[in-house]
MARVOPA-573626 format. One line per 3 residues: their letters; for each residue x, y, z of C-alpha. Coordinates in Angstrom, 2 decimals, decimal comma. Each point is the difference from the previous one (the first is absolute). Last residue first. Layout:
a	X Y Z | ...
***
This chain:
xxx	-32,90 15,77 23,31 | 1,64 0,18 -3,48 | 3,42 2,39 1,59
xxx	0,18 -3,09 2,11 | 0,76 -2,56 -2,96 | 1,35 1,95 -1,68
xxx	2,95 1,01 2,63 | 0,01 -4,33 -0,06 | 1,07 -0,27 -3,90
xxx	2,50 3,02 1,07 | 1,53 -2,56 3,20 | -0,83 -2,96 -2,42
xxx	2,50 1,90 -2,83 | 2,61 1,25 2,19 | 0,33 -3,21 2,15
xxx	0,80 -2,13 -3,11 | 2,34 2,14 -0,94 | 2,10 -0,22 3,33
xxx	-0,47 -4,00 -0,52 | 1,56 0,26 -3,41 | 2,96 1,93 0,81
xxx	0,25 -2,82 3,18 | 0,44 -2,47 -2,65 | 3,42 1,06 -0,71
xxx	1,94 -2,34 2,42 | -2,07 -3,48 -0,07 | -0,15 1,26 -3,84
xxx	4,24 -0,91 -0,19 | 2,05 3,47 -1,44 | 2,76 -0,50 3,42
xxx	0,33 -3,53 -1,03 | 0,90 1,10 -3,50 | 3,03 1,81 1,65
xxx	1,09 -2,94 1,66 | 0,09 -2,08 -3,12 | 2,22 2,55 -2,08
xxx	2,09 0,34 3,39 | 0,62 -3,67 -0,59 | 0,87 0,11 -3,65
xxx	2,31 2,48 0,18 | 1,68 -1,89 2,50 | 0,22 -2,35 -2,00
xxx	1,36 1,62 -2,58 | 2,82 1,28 2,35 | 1,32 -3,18 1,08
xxx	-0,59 -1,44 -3,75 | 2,80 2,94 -1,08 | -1,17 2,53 -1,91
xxx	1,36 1,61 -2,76 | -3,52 -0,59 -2,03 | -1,74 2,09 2,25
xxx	1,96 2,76 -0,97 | -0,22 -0,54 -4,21 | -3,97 -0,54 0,53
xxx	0,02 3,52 2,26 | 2,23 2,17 -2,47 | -2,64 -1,26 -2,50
xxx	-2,72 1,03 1,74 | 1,74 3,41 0,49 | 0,71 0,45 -3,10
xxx	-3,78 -0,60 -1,45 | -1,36 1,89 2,80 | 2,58 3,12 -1,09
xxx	-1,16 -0,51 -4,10 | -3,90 0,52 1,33 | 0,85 3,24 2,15
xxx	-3,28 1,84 -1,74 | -2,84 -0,78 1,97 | 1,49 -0,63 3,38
xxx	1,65 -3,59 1,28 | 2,17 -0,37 2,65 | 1,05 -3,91 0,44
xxx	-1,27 -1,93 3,58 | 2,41 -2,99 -0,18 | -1,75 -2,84 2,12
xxx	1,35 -2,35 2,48 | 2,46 2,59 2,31 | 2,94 -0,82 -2,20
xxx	-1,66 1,01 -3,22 | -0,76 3,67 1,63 | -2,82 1,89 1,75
xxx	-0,31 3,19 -0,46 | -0,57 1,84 3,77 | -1,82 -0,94 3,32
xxx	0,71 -3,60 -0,37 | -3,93 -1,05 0,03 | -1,04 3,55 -2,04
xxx	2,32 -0,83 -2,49 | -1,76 -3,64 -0,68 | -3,23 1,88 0,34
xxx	1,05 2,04 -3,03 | 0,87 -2,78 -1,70 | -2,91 -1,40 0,73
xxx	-2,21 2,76 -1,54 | 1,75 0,31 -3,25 | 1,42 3,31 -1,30
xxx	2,92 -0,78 2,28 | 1,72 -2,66 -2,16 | 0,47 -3,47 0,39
xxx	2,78 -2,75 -0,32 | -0,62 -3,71 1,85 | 1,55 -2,13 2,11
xxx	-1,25 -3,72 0,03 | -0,82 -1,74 3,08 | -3,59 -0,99 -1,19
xxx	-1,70 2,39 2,32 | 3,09 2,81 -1,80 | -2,33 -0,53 -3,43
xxx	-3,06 -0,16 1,10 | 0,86 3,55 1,33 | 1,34 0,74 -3,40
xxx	-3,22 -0,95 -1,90 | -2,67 1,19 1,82 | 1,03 3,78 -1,09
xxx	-2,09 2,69 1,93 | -1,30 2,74 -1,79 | 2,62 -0,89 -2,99
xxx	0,81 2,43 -2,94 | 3,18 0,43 -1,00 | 1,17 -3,57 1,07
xxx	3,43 -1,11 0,24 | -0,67 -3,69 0,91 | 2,86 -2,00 0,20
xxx	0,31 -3,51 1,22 | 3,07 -1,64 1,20 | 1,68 -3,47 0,67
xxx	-3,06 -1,67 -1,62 | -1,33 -3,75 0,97 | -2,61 1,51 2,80
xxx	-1,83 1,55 -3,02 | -0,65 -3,19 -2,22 | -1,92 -2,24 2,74
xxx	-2,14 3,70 0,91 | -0,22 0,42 -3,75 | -1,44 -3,43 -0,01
xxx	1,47 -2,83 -2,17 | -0,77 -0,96 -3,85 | 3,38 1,70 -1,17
xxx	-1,04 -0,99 -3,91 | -3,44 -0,39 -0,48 | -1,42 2,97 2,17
xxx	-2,09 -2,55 2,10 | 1,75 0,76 3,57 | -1,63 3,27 0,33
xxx	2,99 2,10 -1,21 | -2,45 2,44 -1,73 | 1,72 0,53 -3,29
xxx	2,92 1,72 -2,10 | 3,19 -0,95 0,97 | 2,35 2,23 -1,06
xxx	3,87 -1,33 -0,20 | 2,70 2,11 0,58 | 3,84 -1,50 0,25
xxx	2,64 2,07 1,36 | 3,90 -1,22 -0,48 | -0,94 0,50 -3,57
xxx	2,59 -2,37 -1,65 | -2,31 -2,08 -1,71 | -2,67 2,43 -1,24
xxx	-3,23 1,04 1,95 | -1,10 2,15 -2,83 | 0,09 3,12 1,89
xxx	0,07 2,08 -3,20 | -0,64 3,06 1,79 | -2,92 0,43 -2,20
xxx	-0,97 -3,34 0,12 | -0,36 -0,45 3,88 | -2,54 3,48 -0,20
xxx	-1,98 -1,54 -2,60 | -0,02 -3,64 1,33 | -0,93 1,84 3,83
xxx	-2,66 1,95 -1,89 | -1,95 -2,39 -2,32 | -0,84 1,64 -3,27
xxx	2,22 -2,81 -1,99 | -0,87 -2,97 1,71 | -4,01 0,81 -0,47
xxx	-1,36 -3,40 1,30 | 2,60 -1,08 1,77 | 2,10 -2,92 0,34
xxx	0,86 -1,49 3,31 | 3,63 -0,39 1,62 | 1,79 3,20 -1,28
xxx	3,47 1,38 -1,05 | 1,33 -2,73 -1,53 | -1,55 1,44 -3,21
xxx	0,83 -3,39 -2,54 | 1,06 -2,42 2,61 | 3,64 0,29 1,16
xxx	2,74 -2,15 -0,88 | 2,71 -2,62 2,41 | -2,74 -2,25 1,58
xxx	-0,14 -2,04 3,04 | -2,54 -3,08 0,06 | -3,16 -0,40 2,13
xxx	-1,84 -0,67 -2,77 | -3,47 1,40 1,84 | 1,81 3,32 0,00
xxx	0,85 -0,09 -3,47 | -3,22 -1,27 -0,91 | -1,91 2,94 1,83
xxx	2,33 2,98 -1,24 | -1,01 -1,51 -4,11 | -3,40 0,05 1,73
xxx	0,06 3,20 0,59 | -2,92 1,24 2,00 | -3,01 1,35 -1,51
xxx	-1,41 3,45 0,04 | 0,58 2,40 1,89 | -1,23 3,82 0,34
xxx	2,53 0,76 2,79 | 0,12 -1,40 3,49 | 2,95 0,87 1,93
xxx	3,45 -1,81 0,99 | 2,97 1,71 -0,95 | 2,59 -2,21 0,75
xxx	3,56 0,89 0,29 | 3,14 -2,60 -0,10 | 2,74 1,57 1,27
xxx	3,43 -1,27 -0,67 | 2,58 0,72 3,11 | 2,45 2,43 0,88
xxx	-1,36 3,70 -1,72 | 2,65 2,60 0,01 | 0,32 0,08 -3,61
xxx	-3,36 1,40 -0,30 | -1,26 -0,22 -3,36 | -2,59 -2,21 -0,22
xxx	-1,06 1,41 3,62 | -1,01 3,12 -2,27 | -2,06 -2,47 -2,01
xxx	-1,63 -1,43 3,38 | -0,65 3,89 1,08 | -2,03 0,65 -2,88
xxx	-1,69 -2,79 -0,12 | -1,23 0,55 3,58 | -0,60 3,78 -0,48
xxx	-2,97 -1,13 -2,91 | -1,38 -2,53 2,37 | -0,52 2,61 2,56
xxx	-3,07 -0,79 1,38 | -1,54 3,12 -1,30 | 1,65 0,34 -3,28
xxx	-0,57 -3,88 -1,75 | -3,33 -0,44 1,76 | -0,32 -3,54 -0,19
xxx	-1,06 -1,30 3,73 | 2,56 -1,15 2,12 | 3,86 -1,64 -0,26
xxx	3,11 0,68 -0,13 | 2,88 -2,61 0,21 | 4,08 -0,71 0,94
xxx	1,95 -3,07 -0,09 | 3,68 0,45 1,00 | 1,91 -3,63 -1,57
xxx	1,29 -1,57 2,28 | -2,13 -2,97 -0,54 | 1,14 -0,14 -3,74
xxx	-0,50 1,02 -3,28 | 0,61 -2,21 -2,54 | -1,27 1,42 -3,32
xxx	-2,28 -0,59 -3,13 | -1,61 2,95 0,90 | -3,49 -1,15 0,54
xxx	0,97 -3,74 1,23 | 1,84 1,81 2,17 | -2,00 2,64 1,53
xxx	-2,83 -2,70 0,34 | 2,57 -2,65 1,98 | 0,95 3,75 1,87
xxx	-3,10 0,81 1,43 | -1,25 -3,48 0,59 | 2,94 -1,10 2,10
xxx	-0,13 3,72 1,84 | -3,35 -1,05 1,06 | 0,54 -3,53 1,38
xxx	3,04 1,55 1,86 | -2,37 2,16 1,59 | -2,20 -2,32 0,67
xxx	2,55 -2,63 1,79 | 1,31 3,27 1,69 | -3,58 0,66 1,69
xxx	-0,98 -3,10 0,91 | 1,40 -0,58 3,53 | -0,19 3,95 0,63
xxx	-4,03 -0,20 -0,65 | -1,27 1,36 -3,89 | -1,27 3,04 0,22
xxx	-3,68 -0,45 -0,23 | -1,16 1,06 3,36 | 1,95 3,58 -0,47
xxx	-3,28 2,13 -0,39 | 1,02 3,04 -0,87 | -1,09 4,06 0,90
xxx	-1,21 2,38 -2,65 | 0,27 3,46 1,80 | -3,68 1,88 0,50
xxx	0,20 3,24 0,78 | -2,87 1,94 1,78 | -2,10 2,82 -0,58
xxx	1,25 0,71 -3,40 | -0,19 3,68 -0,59 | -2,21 0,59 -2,92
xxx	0,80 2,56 -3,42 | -0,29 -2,90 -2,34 | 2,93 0,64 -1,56
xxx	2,51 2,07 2,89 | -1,22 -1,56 2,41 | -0,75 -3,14 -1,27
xxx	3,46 -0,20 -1,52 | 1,83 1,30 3,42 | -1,96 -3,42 1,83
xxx	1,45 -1,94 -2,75 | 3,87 0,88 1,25 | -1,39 -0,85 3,47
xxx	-0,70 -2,98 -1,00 | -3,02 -2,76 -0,04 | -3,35 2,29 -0,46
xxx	-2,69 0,69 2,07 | -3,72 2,03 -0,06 | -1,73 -1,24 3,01
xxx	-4,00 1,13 0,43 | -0,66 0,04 -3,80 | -1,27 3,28 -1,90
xxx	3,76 1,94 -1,13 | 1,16 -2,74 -0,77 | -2,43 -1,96 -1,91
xxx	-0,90 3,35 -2,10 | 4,16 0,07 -1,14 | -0,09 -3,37 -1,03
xxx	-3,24 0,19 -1,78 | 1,00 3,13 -1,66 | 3,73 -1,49 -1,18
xxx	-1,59 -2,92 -1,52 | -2,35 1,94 -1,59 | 2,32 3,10 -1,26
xxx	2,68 -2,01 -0,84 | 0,96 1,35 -4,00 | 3,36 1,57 1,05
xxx	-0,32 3,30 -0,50 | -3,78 -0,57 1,90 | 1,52 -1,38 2,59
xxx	2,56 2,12 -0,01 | -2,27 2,92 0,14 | -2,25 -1,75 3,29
xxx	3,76 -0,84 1,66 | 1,24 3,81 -0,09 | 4,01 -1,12 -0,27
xxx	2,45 2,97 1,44 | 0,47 -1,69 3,58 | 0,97 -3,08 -2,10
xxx	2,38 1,55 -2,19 | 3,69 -1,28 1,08 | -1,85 -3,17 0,54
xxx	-1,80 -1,53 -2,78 | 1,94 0,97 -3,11 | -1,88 -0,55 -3,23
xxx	0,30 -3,44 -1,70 | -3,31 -1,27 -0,10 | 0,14 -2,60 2,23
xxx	1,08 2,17 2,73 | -2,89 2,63 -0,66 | -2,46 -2,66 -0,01
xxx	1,49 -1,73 3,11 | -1,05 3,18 1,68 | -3,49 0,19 -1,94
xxx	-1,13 -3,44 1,46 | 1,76 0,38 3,40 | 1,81 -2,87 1,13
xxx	-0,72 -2,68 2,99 | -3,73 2,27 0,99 | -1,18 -1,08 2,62
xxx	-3,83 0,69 1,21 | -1,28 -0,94 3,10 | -3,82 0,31 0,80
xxx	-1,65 -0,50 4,03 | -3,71 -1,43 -1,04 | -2,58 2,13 2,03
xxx	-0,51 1,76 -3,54 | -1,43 -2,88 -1,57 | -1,50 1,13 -3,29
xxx	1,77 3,24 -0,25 | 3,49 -0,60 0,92 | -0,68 -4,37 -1,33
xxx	-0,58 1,98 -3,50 | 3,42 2,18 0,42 | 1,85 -3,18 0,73
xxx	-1,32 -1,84 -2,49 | 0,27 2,85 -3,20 | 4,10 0,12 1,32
xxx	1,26 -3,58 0,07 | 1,23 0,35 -3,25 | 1,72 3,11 1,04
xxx	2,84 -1,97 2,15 | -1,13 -2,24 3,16 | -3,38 -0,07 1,70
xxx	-0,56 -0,97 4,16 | -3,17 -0,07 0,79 | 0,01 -0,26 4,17
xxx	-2,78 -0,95 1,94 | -0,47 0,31 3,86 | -3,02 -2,18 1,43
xxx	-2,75 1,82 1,35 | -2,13 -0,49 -2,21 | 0,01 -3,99 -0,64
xxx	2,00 -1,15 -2,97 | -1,42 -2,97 -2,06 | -3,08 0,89 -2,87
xxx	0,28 3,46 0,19 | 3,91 0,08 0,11 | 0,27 -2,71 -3,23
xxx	-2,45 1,98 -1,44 | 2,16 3,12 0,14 | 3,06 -1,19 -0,50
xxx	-0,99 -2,18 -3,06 | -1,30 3,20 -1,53 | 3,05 1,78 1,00
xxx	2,03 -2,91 -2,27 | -2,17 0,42 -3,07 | 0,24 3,80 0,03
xxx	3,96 -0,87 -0,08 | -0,28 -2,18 -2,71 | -2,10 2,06 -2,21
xxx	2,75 3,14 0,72 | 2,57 -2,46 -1,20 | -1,29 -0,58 -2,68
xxx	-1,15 2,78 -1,44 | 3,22 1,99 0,93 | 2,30 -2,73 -1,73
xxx	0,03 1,71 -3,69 | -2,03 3,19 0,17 | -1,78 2,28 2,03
xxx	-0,26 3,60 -1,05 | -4,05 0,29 1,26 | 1,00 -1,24 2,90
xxx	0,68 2,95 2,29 | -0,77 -0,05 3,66 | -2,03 2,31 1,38
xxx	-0,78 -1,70 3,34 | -3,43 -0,33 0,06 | -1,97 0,95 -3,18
xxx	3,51 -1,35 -2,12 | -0,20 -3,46 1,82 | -3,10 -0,09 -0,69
xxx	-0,04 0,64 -3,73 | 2,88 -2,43 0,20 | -2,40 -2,74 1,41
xxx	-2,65 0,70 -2,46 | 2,42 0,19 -2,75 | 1,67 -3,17 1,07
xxx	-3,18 -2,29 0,45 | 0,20 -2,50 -3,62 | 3,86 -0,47 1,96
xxx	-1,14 -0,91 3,08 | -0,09 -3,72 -1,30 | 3,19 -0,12 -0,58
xxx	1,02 0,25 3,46 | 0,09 -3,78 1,42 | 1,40 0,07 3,52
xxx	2,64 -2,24 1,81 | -0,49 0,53 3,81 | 3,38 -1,19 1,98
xxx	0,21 -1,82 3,49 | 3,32 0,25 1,26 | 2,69 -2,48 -0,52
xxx	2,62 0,53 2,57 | 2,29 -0,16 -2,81 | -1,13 0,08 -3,24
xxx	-2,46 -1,87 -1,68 | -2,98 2,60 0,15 | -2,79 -2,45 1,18
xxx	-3,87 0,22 -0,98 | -2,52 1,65 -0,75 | -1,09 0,23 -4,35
xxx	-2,73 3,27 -0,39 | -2,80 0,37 -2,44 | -1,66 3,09 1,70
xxx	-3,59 0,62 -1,75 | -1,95 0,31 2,95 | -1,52 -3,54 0,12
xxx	3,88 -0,95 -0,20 | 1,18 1,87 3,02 | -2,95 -1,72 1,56
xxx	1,33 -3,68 -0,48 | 3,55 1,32 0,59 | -0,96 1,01 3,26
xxx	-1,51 -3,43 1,03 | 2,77 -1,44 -1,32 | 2,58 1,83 2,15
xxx	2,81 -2,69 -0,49 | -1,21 -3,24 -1,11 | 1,00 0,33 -3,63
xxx	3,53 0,70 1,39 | 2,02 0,92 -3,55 | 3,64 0,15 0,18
xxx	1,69 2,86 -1,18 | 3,63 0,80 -1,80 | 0,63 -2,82 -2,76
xxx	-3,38 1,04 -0,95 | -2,28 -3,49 -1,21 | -2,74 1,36 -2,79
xxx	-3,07 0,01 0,34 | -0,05 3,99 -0,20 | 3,42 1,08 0,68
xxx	0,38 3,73 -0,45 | -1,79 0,66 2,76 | 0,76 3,21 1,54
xxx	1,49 0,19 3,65 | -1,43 0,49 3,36 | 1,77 -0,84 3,04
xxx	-1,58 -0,64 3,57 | 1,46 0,42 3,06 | -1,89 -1,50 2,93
xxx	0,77 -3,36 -0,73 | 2,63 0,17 2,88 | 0,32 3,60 0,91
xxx	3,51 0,04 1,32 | 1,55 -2,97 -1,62 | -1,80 1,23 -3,25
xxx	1,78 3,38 0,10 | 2,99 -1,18 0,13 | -0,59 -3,12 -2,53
xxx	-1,50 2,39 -2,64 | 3,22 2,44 0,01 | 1,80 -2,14 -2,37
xxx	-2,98 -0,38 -2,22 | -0,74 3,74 0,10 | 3,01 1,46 -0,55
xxx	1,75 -2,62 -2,33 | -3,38 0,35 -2,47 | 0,06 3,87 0,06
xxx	3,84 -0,47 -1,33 | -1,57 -1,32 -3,63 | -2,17 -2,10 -1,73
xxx	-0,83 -3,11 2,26 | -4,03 -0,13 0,16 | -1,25 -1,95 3,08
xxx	-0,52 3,74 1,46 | 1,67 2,70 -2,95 | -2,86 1,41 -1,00
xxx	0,09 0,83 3,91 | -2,87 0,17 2,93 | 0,91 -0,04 3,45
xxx	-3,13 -0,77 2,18 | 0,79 0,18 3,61 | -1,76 -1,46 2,99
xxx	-0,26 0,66 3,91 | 2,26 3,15 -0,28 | 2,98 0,55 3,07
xxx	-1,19 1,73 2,50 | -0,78 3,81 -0,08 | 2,72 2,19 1,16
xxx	-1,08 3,84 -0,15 | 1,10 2,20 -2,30 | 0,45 3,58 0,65
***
């Protein structure tokens, strides 16, 4: 039985993705920052890689007066570490370490690895190195940092998330074993393997041996470190139920706890600003459509997006285009939709012919050449989303009554062209669609319905799922978000019933929009950290009650 140990006196989360915005990892952690940071107040301590050097990072401040003493001695043992500010809300006090020079050590600290916990390095390739450098780099800093700072008896949590965490948290296991470990894994390495590599995930996952598809597969490492960390830290987690089956099933470990993402709403935009952004955002949506297509859409026009990271199958890009050329031909459909597919592909430049058209403010009656996309790339012709577009020559012609336009880039508010925020871009949309194949969790729609915007999802993602779970069956467009059934092999159904969805939704009346859009709100409100931190706080209590069962089984 577990007892109920007090909350921990300090925390070290460690991330590749702390002060380093690459993916979902980035919206957990920096959302969830000012939660935990009201609670501990300095207390909780982030540790990211440096990528920085000298220069300024648009996402941490540097406090040279901010454990100088410590830095002084991490330095005389051969720690070159930046402390500082994450610049997020609540901003917590973030670690920024310098890894390369582990790298003239790897053998010696995989041989180690290997003596200890059998973990298998010897087929590393591609990002392993690094991010196995980086994450011995951050448990050093943990360690001297808890020498040098942290008296005995004080209750220390390392928390590590995803694989490349792995080599630290299994070093801190043996090197300070009265340190409480949490490990979280947001995605199996060799599930999203099998996803990405077009073989059918779910029907099969009880059959899958994870160690032979790893080695199927080419994943051995990645997939051994993963699998060692979980089985050897104090708290293994993961963020959805529909995860917890993968680890099961792949890395043959029950999860001990589940983690759900929760949101930080502090940065949607107040009521009394909130519809002067919005329209702000639709302005910019459709001046760029425009000067694109050489047309004259208007406000009422339906505007639609996607967005995430580019992985054309398992977010569902490749059902998205699908369903928006079915919608080309659905007589049923009452308003023009102008769909956005908004994720970052191999870009290169924006178009300036786009640029001076915009900057001209002037209406035009002809398309640019390949109205399909705001920013060239650098291989047009092997991209996906153009490929897919071409083939059913969704050319974005006059009379479509749907438009698609990719947008290829981070929407950081320097792409060129939009030059706003996705979070100033998102609120302007009427819907969002996300019809993801393979999502853990899926960041994206519940940012989504905090913005007021209802959203489509599917059931092989972890928040639609917990959207179900809050009505207590599938959830539908009128209830804020459209949960869609999604398998491995009923591709051409999600398609139809996205959309039959778009075509519904646009039939409504502003009444019933808006109420859409309220219950879309409420629901978010339900996902806020202030809710889901508790998940956190029962992990928490796992690892220092097992850290403290050392502890007594030592004397």
């Amino acid at each position: 039985m577990v007892k109920n140990i007090s909350n921990p006196d300090y925390i070290f989360e460690s991330s590749w993705e702390v002060c380093n915005k690459v993916g979902g990892i980035y919206t957990v952690l920096s959302t969830r920052a000012k939660t935990l940071q009201d609670m501990l107040h300095d207390r909780i301590i982030f540790i990211g890689p440096d990528f920085w050097q000298e220069n300024e990072s648009p996402y941490f401040k540097e406090d040279k007066e901010l454990f100088c003493s410590w830095k002084k001695k991490a330095e005389a043992e051969g720690l070159n570490v930046r402390i500082g500010r994450w610049t997020i809300p609540g901003e917590p006090i973030a670690i920024l370490v310098d890894f390369k020079p582990f790298f003239e050590k790897k053998n010696t600290i995989y041989t180690w690895l290997w003596d200890k916990y059998q973990v298998d390095s010897l087929h590393s390739y591609g990002d392993y190195d690094e991010a196995s450098m980086f994450s011995y780099a951050a448990a050093l800093v943990v360690e001297s940092f808890y020498n040098d700072n942290i008296a005995p008896d004080k209750r220390v949590i390392y928390h590590g998330n995803e694989w490349m965490t792995g080599l630290g948290l299994l070093y801190i296991n043996n090197k300070l074993p009265q340190i409480g470990t949490v490990f979280t894994t947001h995605a199996t390495s060799i599930g999203r393997s099998i996803a990405g590599n077009m073989k059918p995930l779910y029907d099969y996952l009880f059959a899958y041996n994870g160690d032979q598809m790893a080695g199927e597969l080419n994943m051995q490492s990645k997939h051994s470190i993963e699998k060692q960390t979980a089985f050897n830290v104090d708290c293994f987690t993961t963020v959805s139920e529909i995860t917890a089956n993968e680890c099961r099933e792949l890395l043959d470990k029950e999860v001990d706890v589940v983690l759900p993402n929760g949101f930080d709403n502090s940065f949607v935009p107040q009521p009394t600003v909130f519809a002067k952004k919005r329209k702000a955002a639709r302005k910019k949506l459709l001046d760029l459509a425009n000067a694109l297509l050489g047309d004259n859409l208007d406000d009422e026009t339906m505007i639609i997006s996607t967005s995430g990271r580019y992985e054309f199958r398992n977010k569902g890009i490749d059902v998205y285009i699908e369903s928006m050329n079915r919608l080309l031909r659905c007589k049923d459909l009452n308003r023009n939709v102008l769909a956005f597919i908004e994720v970052p592909g191999w870009v290169g430049e924006p178009r300036q012919d786009l640029i001076e058209r915009i900057k001209s403010g002037k209406s035009f009656d002809t398309p640019l050449e390949v109205p399909q996309i705001t920013h060239w790339l650098h291989e047009m012709s092997h991209d996906n989303t153009l490929g897919m577009m071409k083939y059913f020559d969704m050319h974005n012609h006059k009379n479509d009554k749907v438009k698609v336009i990719f947008l290829p880039c981070y929407l950081d508010g320097n792409d060129g062209v939009l030059n706003m925020s996705y979070y100033d871009i998102v609120l302007g949309n009427d819907l969002c669609i996300y019809p993801s194949y393979y999502e853990p969790w899926g960041y994206t729609p519940l940012e989504s319905i905090a913005f007021k915007v209802p959203c489509i999802t599917t059931d092989l993602a972890g928040f639609g799922l917990w959207v179900n779970s809050v009505k207590g069956g599938y959830s539908d467009i009128e209830d804020g978000v459209k949960v869609v059934h999604r398998t491995d092999y009923n591709y051409s159904e999600v398609a139809d019933a996205i959309k039959d969805t778009v075509t519904e939704f646009s039939k409504f009346t502003k009444q019933d929009v808006d109420k859409v859009r309220k219950r879309a709100e409420e629901l978010s409100k339900k996902a806020l950290w202030s809710g889901f931190i508790k998940y956190y706080m029962e992990a928490y209590n796992i690892a220092l009650n097992r850290a403290e069962q050392r502890k007594e089984n030592r004397i």
